[in-house]
C-alpha positions as CSV (number, residue, x, y, z in Angstrom):
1,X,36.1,9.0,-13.0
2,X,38.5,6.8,-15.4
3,X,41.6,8.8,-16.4
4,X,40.7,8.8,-20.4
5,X,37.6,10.2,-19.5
6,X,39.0,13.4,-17.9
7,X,41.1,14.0,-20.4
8,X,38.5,14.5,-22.6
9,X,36.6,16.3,-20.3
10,X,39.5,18.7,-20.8
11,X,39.8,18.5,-24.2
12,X,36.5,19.3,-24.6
13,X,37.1,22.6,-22.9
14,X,40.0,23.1,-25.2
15,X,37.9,23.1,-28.2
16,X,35.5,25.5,-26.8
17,X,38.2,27.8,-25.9
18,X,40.0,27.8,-29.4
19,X,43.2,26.6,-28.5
20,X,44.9,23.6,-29.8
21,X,47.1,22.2,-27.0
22,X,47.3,23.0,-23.2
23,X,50.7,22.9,-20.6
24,X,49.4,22.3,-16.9
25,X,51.8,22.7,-14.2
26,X,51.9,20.9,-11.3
27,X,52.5,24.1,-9.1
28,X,49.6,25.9,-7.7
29,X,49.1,29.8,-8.0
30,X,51.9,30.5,-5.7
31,X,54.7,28.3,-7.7
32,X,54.7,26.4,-4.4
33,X,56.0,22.6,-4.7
34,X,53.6,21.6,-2.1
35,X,50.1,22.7,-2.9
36,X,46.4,22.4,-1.2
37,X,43.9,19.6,-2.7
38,X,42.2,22.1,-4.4
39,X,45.3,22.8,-6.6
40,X,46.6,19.4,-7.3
41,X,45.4,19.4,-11.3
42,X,48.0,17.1,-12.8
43,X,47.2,14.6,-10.1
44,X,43.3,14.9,-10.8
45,X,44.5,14.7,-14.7
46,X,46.9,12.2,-15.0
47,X,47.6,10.3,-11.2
48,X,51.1,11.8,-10.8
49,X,51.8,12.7,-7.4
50,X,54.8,14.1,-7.5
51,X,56.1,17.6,-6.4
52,X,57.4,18.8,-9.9
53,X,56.3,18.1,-13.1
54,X,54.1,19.4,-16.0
55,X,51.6,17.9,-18.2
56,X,50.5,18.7,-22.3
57,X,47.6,18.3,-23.7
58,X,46.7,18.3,-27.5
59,X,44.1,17.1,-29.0
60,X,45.2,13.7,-30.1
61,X,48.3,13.3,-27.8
62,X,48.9,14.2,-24.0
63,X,52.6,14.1,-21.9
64,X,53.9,14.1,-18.8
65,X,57.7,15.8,-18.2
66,X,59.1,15.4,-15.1
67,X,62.6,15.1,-13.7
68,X,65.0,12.8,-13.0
69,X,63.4,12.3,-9.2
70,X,60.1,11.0,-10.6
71,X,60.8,9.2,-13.9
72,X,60.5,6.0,-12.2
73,X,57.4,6.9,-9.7
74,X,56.2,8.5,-13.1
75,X,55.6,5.4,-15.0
76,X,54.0,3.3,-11.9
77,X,51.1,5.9,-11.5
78,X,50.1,7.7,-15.1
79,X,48.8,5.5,-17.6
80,X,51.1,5.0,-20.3
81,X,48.5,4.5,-22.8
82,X,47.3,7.8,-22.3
83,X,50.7,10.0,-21.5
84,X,53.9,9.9,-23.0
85,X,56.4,9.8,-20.3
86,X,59.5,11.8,-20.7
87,X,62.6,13.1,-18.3
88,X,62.1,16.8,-18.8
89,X,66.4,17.6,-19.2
90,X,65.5,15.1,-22.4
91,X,62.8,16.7,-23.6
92,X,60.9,19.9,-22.6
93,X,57.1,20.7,-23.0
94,X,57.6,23.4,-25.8
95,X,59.8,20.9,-27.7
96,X,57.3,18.1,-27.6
97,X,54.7,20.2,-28.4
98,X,56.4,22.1,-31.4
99,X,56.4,18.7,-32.8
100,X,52.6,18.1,-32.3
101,X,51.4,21.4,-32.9
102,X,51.3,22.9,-36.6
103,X,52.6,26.6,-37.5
104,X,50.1,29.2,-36.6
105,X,48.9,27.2,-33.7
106,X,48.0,28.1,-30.6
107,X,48.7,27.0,-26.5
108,X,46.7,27.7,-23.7
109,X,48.0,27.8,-20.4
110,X,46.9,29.3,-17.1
111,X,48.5,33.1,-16.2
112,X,48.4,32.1,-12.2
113,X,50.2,28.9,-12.7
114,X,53.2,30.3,-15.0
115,X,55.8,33.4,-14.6
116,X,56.6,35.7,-16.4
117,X,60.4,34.4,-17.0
118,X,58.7,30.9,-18.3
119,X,56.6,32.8,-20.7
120,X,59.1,34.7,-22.0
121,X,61.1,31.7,-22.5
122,X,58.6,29.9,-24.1
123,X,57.0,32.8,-26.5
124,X,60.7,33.2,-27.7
125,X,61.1,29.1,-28.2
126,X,57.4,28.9,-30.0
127,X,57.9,32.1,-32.0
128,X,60.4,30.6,-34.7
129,X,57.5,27.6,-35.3
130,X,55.0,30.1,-35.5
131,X,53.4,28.9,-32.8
132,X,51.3,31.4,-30.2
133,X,50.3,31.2,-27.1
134,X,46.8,32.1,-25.3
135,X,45.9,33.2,-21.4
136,X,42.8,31.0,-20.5
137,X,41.2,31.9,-17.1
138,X,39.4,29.9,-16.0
139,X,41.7,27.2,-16.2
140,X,39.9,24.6,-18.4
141,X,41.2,21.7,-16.1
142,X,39.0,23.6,-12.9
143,X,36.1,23.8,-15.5
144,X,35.5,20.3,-15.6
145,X,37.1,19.0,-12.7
146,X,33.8,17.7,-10.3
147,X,33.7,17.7,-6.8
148,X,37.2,20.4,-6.4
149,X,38.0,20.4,-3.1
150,X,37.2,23.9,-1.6
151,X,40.1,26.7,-0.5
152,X,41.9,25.6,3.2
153,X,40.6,27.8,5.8
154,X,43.3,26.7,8.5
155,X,43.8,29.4,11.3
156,X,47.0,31.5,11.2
157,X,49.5,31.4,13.9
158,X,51.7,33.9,15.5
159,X,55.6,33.0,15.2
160,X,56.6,34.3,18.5
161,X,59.7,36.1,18.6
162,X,61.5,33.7,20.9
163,X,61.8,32.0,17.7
164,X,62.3,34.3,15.0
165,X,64.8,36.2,16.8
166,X,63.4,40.1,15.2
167,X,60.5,41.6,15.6
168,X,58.5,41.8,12.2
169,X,58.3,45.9,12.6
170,X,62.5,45.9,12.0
171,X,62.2,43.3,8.8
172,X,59.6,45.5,7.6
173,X,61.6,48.5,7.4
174,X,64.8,46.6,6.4
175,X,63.2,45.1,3.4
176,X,61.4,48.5,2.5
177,X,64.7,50.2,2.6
178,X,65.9,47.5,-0.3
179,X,62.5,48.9,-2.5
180,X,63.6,52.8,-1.9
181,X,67.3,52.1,-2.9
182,X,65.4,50.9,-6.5
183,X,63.0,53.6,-6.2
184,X,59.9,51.2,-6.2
185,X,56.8,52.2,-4.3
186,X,55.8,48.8,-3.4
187,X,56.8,45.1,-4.4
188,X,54.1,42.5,-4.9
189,X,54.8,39.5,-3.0
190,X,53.3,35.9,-4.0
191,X,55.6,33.4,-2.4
192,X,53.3,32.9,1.4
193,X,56.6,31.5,3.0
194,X,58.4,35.0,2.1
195,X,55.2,36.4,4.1
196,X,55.3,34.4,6.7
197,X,59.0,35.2,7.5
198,X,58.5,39.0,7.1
199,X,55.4,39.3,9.0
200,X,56.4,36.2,11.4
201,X,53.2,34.6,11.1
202,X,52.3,30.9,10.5
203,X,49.6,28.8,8.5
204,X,48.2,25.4,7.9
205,X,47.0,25.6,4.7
206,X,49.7,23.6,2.5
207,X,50.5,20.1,3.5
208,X,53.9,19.5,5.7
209,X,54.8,23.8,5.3
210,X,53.4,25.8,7.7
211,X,51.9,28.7,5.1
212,X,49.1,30.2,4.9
213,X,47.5,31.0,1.3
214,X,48.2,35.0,1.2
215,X,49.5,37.7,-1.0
216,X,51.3,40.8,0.0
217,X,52.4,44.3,-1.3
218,X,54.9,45.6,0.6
219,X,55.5,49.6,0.5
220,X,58.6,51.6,0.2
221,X,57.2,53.1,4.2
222,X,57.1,49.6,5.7
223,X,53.3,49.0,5.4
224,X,52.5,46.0,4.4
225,X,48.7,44.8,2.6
226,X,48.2,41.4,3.3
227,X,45.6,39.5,1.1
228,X,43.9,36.5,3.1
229,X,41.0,35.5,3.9
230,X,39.8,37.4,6.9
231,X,38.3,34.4,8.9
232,X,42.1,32.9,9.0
233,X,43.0,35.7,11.6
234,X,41.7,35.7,15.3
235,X,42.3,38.8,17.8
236,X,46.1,37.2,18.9
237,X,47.3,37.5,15.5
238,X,45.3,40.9,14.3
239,X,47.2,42.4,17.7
240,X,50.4,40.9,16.4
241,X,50.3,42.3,12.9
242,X,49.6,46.3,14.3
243,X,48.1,48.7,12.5
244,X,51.2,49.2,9.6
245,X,49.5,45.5,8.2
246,X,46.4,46.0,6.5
247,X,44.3,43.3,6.0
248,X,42.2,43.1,2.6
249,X,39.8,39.7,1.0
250,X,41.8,37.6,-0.8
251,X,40.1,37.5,-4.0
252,X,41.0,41.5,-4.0
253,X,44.4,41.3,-5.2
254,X,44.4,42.2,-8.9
255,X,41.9,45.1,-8.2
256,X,44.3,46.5,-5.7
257,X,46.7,46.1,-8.6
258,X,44.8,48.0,-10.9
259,X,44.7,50.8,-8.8
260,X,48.5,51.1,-8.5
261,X,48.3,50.6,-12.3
262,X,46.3,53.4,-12.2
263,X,48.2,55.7,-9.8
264,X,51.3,55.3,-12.1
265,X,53.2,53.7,-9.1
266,X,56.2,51.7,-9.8
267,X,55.8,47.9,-8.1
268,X,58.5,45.4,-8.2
269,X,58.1,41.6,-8.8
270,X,59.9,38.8,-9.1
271,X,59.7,37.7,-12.8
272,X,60.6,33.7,-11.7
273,X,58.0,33.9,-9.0
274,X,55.2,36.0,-10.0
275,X,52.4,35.0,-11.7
276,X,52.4,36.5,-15.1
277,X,49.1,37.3,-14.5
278,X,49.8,40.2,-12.0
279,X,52.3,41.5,-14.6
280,X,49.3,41.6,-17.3
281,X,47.0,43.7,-14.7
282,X,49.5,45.9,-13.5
283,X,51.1,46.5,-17.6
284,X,46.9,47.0,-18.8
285,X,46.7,49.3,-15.7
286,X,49.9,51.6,-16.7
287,X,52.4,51.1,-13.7
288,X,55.3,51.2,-14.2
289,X,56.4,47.4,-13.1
290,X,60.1,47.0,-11.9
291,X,61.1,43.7,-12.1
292,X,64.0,42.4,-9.7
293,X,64.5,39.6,-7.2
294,X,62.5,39.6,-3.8
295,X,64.7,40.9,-1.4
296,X,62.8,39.1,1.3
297,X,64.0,35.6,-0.3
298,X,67.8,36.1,0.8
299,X,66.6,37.8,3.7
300,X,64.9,34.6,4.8
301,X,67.5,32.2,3.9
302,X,70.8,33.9,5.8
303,X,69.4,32.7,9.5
304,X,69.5,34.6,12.5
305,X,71.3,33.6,15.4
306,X,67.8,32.5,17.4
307,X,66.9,30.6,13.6
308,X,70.2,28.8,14.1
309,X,70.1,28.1,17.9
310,X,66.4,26.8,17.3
311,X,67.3,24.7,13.9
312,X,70.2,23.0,16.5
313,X,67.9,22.3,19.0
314,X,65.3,21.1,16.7
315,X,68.2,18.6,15.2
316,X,68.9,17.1,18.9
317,X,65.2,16.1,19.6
318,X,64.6,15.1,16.0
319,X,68.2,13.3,15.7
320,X,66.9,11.1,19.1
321,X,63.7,10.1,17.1
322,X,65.7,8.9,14.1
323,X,68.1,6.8,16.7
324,X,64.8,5.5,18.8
325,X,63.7,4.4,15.2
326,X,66.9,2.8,14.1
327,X,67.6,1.4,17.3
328,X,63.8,-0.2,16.9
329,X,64.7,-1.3,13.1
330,X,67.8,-2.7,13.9
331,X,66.3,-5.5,16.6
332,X,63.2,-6.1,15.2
333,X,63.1,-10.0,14.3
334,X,59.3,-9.9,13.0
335,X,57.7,-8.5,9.5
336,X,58.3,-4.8,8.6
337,X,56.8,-3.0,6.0
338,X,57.4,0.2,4.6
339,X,54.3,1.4,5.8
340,X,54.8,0.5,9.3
341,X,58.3,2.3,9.1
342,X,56.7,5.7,8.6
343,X,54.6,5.3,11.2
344,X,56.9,3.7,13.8
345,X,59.2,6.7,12.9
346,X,56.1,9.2,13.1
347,X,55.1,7.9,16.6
348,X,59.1,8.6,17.8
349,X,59.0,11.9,16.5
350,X,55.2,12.5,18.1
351,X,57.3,11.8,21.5
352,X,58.1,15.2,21.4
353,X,55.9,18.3,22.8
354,X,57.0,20.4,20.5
355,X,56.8,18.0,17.0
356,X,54.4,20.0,14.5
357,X,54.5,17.6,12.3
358,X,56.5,16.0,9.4
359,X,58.4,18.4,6.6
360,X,57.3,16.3,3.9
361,X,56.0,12.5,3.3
362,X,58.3,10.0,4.3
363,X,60.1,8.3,1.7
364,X,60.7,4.7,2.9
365,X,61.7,3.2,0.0
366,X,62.6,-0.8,0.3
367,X,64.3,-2.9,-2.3
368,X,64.0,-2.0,-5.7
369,X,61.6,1.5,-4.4
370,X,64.6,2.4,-2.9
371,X,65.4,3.7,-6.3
372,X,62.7,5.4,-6.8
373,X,63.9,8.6,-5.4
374,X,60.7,10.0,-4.0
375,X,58.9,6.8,-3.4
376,X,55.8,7.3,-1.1
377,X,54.4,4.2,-0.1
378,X,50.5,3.2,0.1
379,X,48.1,0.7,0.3
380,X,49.1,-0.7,-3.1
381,X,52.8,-0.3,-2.9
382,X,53.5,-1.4,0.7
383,X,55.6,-4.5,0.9
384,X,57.9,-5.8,3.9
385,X,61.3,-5.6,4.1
386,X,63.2,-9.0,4.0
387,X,66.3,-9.6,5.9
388,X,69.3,-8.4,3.7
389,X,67.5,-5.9,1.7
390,X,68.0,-2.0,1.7
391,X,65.7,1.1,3.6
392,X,66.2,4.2,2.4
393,X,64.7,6.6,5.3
394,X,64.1,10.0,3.9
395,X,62.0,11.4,6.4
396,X,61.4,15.3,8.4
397,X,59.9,17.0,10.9
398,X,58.7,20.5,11.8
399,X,59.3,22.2,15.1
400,X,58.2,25.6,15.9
401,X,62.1,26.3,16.5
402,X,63.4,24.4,13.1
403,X,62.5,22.4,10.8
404,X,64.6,18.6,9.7
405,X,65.6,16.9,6.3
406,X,67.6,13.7,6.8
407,X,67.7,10.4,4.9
408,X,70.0,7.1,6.2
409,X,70.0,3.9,4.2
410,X,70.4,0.9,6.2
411,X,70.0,-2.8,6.0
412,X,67.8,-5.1,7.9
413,X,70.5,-8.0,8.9
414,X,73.5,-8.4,7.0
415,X,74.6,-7.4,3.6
416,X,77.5,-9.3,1.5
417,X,77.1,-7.5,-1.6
418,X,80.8,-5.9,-2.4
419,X,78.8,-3.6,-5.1
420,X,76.2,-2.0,-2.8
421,X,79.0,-1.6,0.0
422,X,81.6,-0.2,-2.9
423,X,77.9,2.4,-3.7
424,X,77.3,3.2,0.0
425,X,81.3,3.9,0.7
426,X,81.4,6.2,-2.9
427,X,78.3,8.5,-1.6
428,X,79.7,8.7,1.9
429,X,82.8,9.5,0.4
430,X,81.1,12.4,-2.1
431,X,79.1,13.1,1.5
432,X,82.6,13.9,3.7
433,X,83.8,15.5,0.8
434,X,81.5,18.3,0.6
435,X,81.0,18.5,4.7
436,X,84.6,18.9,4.3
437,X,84.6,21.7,1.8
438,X,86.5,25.2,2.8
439,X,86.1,27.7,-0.1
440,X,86.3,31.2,-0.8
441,X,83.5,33.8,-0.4
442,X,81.4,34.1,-3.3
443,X,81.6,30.5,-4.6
444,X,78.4,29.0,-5.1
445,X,76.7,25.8,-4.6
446,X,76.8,24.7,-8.0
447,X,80.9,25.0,-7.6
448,X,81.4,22.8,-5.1
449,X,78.5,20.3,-6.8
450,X,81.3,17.8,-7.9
451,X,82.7,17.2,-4.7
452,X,80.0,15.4,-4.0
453,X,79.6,13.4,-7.0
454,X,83.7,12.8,-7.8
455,X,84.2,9.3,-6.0
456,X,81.0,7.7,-8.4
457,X,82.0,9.8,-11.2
458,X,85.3,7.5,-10.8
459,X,83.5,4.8,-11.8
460,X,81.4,5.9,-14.0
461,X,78.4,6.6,-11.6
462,X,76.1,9.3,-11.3
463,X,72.2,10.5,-9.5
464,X,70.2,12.9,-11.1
465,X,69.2,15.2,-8.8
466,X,70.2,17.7,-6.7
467,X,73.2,17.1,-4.3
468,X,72.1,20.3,-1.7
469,X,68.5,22.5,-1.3
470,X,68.0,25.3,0.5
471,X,66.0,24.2,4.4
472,X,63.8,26.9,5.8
473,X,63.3,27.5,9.4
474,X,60.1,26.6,10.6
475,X,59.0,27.1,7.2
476,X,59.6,25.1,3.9
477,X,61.5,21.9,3.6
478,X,63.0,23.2,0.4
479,X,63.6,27.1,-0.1
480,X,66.2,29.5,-2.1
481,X,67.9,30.8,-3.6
482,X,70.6,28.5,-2.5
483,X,71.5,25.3,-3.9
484,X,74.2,22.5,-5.0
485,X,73.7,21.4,-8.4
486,X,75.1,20.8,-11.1
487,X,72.1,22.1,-13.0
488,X,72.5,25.9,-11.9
489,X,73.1,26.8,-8.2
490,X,74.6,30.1,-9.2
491,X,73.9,32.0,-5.9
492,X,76.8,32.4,-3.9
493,X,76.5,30.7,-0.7
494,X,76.6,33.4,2.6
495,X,77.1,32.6,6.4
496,X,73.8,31.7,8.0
497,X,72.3,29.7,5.3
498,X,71.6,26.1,5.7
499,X,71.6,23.1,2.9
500,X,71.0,19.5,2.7
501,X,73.9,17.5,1.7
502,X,72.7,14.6,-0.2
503,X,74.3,12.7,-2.8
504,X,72.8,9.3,-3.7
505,X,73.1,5.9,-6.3
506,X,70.1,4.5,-7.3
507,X,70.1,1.1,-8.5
508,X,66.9,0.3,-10.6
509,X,65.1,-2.6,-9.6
510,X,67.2,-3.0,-6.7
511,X,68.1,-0.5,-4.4
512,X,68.8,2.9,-3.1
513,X,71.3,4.7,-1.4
514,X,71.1,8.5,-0.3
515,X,72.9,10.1,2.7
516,X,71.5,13.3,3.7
517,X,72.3,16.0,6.1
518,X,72.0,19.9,7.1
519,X,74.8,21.9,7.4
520,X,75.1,25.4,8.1
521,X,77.3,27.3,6.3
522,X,79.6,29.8,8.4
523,X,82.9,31.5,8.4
524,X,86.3,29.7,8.7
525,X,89.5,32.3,8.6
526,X,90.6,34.5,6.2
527,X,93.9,33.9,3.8
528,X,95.7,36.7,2.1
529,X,93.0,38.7,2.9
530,X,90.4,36.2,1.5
531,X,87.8,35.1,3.5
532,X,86.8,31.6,3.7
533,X,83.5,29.7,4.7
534,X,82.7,26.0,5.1
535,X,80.2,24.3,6.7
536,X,78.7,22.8,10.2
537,X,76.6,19.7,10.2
538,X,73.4,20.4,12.2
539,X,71.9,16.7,11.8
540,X,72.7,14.4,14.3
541,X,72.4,10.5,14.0
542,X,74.3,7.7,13.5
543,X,75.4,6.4,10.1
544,X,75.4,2.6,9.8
545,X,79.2,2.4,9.5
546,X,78.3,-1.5,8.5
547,X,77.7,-0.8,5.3
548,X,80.8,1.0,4.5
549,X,84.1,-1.0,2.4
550,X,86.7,0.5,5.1
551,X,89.6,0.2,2.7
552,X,88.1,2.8,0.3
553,X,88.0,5.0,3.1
554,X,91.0,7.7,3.5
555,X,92.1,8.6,6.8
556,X,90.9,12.3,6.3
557,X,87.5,10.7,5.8
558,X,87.8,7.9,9.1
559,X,88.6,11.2,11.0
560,X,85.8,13.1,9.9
561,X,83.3,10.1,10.1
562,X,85.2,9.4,13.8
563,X,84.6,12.4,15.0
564,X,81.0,13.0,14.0
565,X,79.7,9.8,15.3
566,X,81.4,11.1,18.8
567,X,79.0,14.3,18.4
568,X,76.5,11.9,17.7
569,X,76.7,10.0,20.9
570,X,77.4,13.0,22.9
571,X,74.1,15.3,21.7
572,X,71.5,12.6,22.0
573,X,72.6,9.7,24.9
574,X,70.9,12.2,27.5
575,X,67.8,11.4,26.1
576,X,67.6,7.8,25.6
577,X,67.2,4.5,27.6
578,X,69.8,2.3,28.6
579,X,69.2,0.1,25.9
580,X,69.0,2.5,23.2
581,X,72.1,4.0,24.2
582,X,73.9,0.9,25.0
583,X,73.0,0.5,20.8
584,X,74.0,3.8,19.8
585,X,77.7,3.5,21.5
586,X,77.7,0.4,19.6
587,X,77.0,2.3,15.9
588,X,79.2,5.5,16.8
589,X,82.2,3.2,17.8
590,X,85.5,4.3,16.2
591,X,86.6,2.6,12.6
């Protein structure tokens, strides 16, 4: 079905429904940035692909906002006689539509896809134009939308403790004890990676994130009610849960809400995670509804020792997949293409036993789609990689242990360019700089944001995203509450939580540069009675010291670089051949 003619489909569904413009999320009913097939409605409406965005929909004009990651992929796949196009920090979806829309209209919008923070937010933005908005269930988009994939049914796993280092009985009476210090007699839970960490379980519902689709209540006693379908759960994993997890249908949630409501208990939720819909049936049921962060989210980021021994291990065999693969790159004289680059990296990492899988779609990115910061390619978009042009290599993989996030930039043969070897040394530079970073307890990521981005701010330079996310551990590629950005990242960073380090250039129309690791953050002494953290690179492979303009280089930074290439060649020459490590003695050498 033609583009144009599903937006009228949904307009069409509009009308019926009264409203006279629509906002469509790309998240799915758990705000997760990966989602199943059946939830992927701005792709099925528009052909965006990407893992954040949101589209509007009035009846004579439509948009797509997405940030500064997507603005380029964006425009290649939605139809821009259809959409406006617009970077979301330049203009938002209520802003655009209180231009569209006259006073004394009204939105629609789905109450699983939004929270009740964004609501807010946006009743107080629409108020002052008069504007209201309206709950539609079903979504109109799923009204019309032929063929909708079905609900996964993948089997759920159990995470053996081996790997999560605590047995889910203790989390569940840790967390519980975090409801009864706020009195509340249960908190609903939404996020399935917060379930899976309490409850140390696993799923396959979700592409590249090992989750199954579930909701939770957890009570102030440690019980837990765990909403799933039943047929996801064989004998191993009923034994594992015991009987203080109670297993009800899915589809059951907001009656079991409705009878809190009605017993007057107080539940907490997380206003920036919950669906607003769940507020609406507990408010009409009369509980009294606490709202306050998940205390399961901070739980799950500050790792364990057996999370951090098992994200280490799971950085040695994946850091000797990304050398086999650069090694392979590197002395390759036939054609390459981008597509043949994920899979040649794919079938390195698949030399493992224990590979589950990648973390997210690989981003080979060649030439100009090098700038495109989450460039996937396909079919269409595939083209080889000519001698002297740029690979950027964001790529990840999943291990039951840990899971990986790294991205190298490289060049196939030689590059003369003094402005993309000026680039590549300013983002190493912004890279060591951060590594580098000893601070005070209680600063947060978005403080130490312009380390990272000081040597191209010196000329003027910039990237718009993100210079550090949150890494799960078997779990999701991205997670909270911690970040570096220089959009937010207010949380202050603890011991035991692990970021990417990534700071980029992007080029458009030629090229891309990102250089990304994981670092764990830990203690480092304490000063005056202060204590200080910093952090420890977990990601282990060689950085194509080529590329780099040495005399913009500090000595500080030649130590630093010196001395992680020797870590390099240390943690992964046990496992390769003579030839690859004959090549990786050769890219670790001292500058």
């Amino acid at each position: 079905m033609m583009d144009s003619k599903r937006l009228e489909l949904v307009r069409s569904a509009l009308r019926q429904a009264g409203v006279d413009g629509f906002v469509l999320p790309v998240t799915d009913e758990f705000q997760g940035e990966y989602s199943a097939a059946c939830a992927r409605r701005v792709t099925w409406l528009t052909g965006f692909d990407g893992s954040a965005g949101c589209a509007a929909v009035t009846m004579d004009k439509a948009a797509l906002f997405v940030d500064g990651r997507y603005t380029l992929q964006a425009a290649q796949e939605v139809d821009g006689a259809l959409y406006e196009i617009y970077n979301s920090a330049e203009k938002t979806p209520v802003r655009w539509l209180t231009e569209i829309i006259t006073s004394k209209g009204v939105i629609g919008y789905d109450p699983l896809l939004h929270t009740p923070l964004q609501i807010e937010q946006w009743e107080e933005a629409l108020a002052a134009r008069e504007i209201g908005l309206s709950a539609l269930m079903p979504n109109p988009v799923d009204t019309v939308w032929e063929n909708r994939p079905p609900m996964p049914q993948e089997k759920v796993s159990v995470h053996r403790l081996e790997h999560a280092g605590k047995e889910h009985g203790e989390k569940r009476l840790e967390m519980a004890a975090k409801l009864a210090g706020k009195e509340q007699d249960a908190f609903l839970v939404t996020q399935p990676d917060a379930l899976c960490w309490l409850l140390n379980i696993r799923g396959g519902d979700i592409p590249y994130n090992p989750l199954p689709l579930c909701y939770g209540l957890l009570f102030a006693d440690a019980h837990v009610e765990l909403f799933i379908d039943d047929a996801k759960l064989d004998s191993a994993v009923r034994e594992h849960l015991g009987k203080e997890v109670d297993i009800a249908p899915f589809e059951t949630i907001e009656e079991r809400l409705a009878l809190l409501g009605e017993e007057k208990a107080c539940v907490g939720l997380d206003a920036k995670w919950c669906p607003v819909r769940f507020m609406h049936v507990l408010e009409q049921a009369g509980a009294d509804i606490s709202l306050a962060d998940n205390p399961i989210t901070l739980a799950k980021a500050l790792k364990n020792p057996t999370e951090i021994e098992g994200m280490r291990r799971a950085h040695i065999i994946d850091g000797v997949a990304v050398t086999r693969f650069l090694c392979w790159f590197d002395t390759q004289e036939g054609e390459i293409t981008e597509l043949q680059v994920a899979e040649r990296l794919e079938r390195f990492r698949a030399m493992s036993a224990e590979y589950r899988g990648a973390s997210f779609a690989t981003i080979a990115g060649s030439g100009a789609h090098g700038a495109i910061v989450h460039y996937r390619a396909d079919e269409a978009s595939n083209r080889a990689i000519a001698q002297g042009e740029i690979l950027l290599l964001d790529s990840g993989g999943q291990y039951p242990f840990g899971t990986t996030d790294i991205t190298r930039t490289v060049a196939r043969g030689t590059i003369a360019s003094a402005e993309f070897r000026d680039r590549f040394t300013r983002v190493l530079k912004g890279h060591i700089a951060l590594a580098q970073a000893q601070f005070p307890e209680g600063t947060s990521g978005g403080q130490l944001d312009i380390l990272a981005r000081q040597p191209l701010w010196d000329e003027g330079l910039d990237y718009d995203h993100g210079t550090g996310h949150g890494v799960g551990c078997f779990l999701c590629v991205h997670e909270g509450p911690q970040r570096i950005s220089k959009r937010g990242g207010d949380v202050a960073l603890k011991p035991g939580m692990i970021l990417s380090n990534e700071p980029g250039y992007y080029k458009t129309g030629d090229y891309g540069i990102r250089i990304e690791n994981l670092v764990l953050v830990v203690e480092r002494e304490t000063v005056e009675g202060k204590r200080f953290l910093g952090f420890n690179t977990l990601t282990l492979a060689p950085i194509d010291t080529r590329l780099i303009e040495p005399k913009l280089l500090g000595d500080h930074e030649r130590a630093w670089l010196n001395h992680y290439h020797r870590r390099v060649l240390e943690a992964l020459t046990p496992s390769l051949d003579d030839f690859e490590r004959e090549w990786l003695a050769e890219r670790c050498a001292g500058i």
